[in-house]
C-alpha positions as CSV (number, residue, x, y, z in Angstrom):
1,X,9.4,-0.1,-36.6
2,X,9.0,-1.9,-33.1
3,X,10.9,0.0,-30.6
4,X,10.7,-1.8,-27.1
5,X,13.2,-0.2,-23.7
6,X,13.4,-1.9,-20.2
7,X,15.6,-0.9,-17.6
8,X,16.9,-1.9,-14.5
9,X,19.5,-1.2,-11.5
10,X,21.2,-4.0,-9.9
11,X,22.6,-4.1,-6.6
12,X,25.0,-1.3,-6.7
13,X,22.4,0.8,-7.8
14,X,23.9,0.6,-11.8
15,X,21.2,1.5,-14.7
16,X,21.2,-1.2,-17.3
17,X,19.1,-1.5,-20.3
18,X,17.5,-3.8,-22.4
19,X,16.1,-3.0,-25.2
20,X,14.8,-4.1,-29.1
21,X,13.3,-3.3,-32.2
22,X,12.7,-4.4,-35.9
23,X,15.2,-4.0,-38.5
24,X,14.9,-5.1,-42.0
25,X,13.4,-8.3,-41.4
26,X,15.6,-8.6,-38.7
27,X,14.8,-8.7,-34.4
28,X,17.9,-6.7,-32.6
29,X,18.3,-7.0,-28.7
30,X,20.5,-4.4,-27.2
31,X,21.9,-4.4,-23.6
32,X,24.6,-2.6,-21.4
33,X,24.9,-0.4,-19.1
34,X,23.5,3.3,-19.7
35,X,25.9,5.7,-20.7
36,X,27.8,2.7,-22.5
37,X,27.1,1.1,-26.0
38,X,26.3,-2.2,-24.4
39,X,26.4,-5.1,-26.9
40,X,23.5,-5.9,-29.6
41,X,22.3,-9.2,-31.0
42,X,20.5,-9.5,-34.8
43,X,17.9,-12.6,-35.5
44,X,16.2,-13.1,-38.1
45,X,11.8,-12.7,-38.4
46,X,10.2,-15.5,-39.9
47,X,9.5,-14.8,-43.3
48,X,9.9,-17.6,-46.9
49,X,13.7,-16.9,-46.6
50,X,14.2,-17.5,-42.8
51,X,10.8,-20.2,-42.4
52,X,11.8,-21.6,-39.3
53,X,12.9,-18.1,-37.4
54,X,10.2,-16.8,-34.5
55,X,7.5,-14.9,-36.0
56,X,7.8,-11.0,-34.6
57,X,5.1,-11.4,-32.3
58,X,7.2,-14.3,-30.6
59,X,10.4,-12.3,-30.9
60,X,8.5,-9.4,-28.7
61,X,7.1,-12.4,-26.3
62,X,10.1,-13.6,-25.5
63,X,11.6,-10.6,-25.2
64,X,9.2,-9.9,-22.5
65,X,9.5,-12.8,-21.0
66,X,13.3,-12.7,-20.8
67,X,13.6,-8.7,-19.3
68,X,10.9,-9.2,-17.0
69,X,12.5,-12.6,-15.4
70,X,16.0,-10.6,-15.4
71,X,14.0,-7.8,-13.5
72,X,13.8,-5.0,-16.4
73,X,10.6,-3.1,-16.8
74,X,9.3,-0.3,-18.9
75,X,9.6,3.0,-17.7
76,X,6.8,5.6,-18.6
77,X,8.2,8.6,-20.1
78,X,6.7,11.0,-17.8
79,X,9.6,9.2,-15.5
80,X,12.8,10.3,-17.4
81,X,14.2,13.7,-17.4
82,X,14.6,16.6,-20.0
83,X,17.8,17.6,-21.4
84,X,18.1,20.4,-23.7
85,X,21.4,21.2,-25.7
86,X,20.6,24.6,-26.3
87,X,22.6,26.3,-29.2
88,X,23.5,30.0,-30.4
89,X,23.5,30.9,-34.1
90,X,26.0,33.0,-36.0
91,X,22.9,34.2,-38.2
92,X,19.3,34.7,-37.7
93,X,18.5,32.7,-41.2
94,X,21.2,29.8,-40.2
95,X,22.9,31.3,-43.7
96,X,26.3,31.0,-42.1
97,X,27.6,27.7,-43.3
98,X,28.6,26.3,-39.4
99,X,24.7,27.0,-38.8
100,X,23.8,25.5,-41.9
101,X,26.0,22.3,-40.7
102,X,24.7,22.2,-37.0
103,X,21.3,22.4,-37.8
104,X,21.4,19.5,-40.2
105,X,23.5,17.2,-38.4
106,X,22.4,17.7,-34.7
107,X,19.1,16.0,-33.9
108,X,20.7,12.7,-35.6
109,X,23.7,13.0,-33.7
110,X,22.1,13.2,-30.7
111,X,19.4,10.4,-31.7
112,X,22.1,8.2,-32.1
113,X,24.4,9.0,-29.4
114,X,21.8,8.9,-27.1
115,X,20.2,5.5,-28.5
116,X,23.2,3.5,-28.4
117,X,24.3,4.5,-25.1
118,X,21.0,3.3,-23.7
119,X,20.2,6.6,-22.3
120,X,17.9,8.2,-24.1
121,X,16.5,9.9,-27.6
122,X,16.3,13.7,-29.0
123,X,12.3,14.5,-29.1
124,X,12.4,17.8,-31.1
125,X,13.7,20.9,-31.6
126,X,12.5,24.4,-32.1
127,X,14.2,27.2,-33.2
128,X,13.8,31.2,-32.4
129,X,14.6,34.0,-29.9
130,X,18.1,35.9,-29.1
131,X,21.1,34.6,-27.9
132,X,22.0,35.7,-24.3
133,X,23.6,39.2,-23.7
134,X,27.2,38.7,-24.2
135,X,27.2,35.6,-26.3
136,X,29.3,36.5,-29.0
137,X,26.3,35.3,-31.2
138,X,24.4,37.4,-33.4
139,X,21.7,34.7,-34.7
140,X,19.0,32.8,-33.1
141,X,18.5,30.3,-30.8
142,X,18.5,26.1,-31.7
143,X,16.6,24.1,-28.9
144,X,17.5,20.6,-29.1
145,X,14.7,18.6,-26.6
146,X,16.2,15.0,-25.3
147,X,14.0,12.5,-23.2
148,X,16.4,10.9,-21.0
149,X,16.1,8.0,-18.7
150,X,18.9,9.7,-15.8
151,X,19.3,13.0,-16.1
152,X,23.3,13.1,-15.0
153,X,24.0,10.5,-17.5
154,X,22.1,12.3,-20.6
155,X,23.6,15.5,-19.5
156,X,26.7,13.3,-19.5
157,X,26.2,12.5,-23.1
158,X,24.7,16.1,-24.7
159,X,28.3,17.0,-24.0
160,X,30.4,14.4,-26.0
161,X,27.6,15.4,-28.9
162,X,28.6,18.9,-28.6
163,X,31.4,18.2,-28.3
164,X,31.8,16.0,-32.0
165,X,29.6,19.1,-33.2
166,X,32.5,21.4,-32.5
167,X,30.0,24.1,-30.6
168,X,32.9,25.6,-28.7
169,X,31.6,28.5,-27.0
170,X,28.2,29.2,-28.6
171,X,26.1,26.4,-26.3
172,X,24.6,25.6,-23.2
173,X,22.9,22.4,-21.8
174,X,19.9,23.2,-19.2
175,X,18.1,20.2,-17.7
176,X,14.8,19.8,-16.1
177,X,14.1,16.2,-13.5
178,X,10.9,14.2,-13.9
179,X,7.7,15.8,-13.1
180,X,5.4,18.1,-14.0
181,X,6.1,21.4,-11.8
182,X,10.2,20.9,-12.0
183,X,11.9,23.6,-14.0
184,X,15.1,23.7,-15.8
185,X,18.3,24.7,-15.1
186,X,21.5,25.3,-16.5
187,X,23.3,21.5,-16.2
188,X,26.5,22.9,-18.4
189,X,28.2,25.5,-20.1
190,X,32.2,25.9,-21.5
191,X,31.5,29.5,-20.3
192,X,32.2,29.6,-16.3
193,X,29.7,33.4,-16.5
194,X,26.6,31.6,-17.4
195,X,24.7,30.9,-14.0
196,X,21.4,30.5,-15.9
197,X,19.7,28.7,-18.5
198,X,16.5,29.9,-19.9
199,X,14.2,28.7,-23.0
């Protein structure tokens, strides 16, 4: 699949997207504003059903012909930020059934939250340690790693995935600014005694 982001701020200092990518046989176009779900177009790649449709390499030209003239540019990914929605098991082996659940549906529902709100995608996860003294949680520890292009707005949007995940009490979102020397810190928790947020 062809994956392909822009962004830029106008005037007021607004982050906007623009973005694409294949889909069978089709060319989408997304745009908005980050944070929002903007508004996507579908057209089709030449192929013997659609012969007179732009062939994909003229799709992508066009493309970046159109961002660059609207003042939209790639931004390397050592420039976005780091969020991490950092969750606590019930169960060391994820055996309880709400672990079970989380740890199967998370990564896509942040993938997707994050992607159609322009803002960013989840990168990985990794799983292991013990919850923080005075938790409530007895498991382990689910790291959920999200490349974001503004670190206020994908902190922004962690939060409406945890909260469709029903975490209640048992999370924390640290987040870590571009760069390579920048640590992370805790960006959120539903628990007003957590100062910290450690890996």
């Amino acid at each position: 699949m062809t994956l392909i982001k822009t962004y830029r701020r106008d005037d007021d200092g607004v982050l906007h997207y623009l973005e694409a990518w294949t889909d069978r046989g089709s060319f989408v176009t997304h745009r908005g504003k980050v944070g929002t779900k903007g508004s996507n177009v579908r057209r089709a790649i030449r192929d013997r059903t659609f012969a007179v449709s732009p062939t994909l390499k003229e799709h992508i030209a066009a493309f970046h012909e159109r961002a660059a003239s609207e003042g939209y540019r790639e931004v390397p990914m050592e420039e976005h930020a780091w969020v991490v929605l950092q969750v606590w098991t019930h169960t060391a082996d994820l055996s309880h059934p709400d672990d079970e659940r989380v740890h199967a549906e998370a990564m896509d529902a942040l993938d997707e939250h994050l992607g159609w709100q322009g803002v960013g995608h989840c990168d990985g996860n990794d799983l292991g340690g013990k919850p923080p003294e005075g938790s409530g949680a007895d498991g382990t520890v689910l790291n959920l790693f999200c490349r974001v292009i503004d670190a206020r707005l994908g902190v922004a949007a962690v939060r409406r995935v945890a909260r469709q995940l029903k975490l209640t009490q048992r999370y924390v979102i640290g987040v870590r600014d571009p760069g390579e020397d920048t640590e992370y810190g805790l960006a959120y928790s539903p628990r007003k005694r957590d100062k910290v947020f450690q890996l």
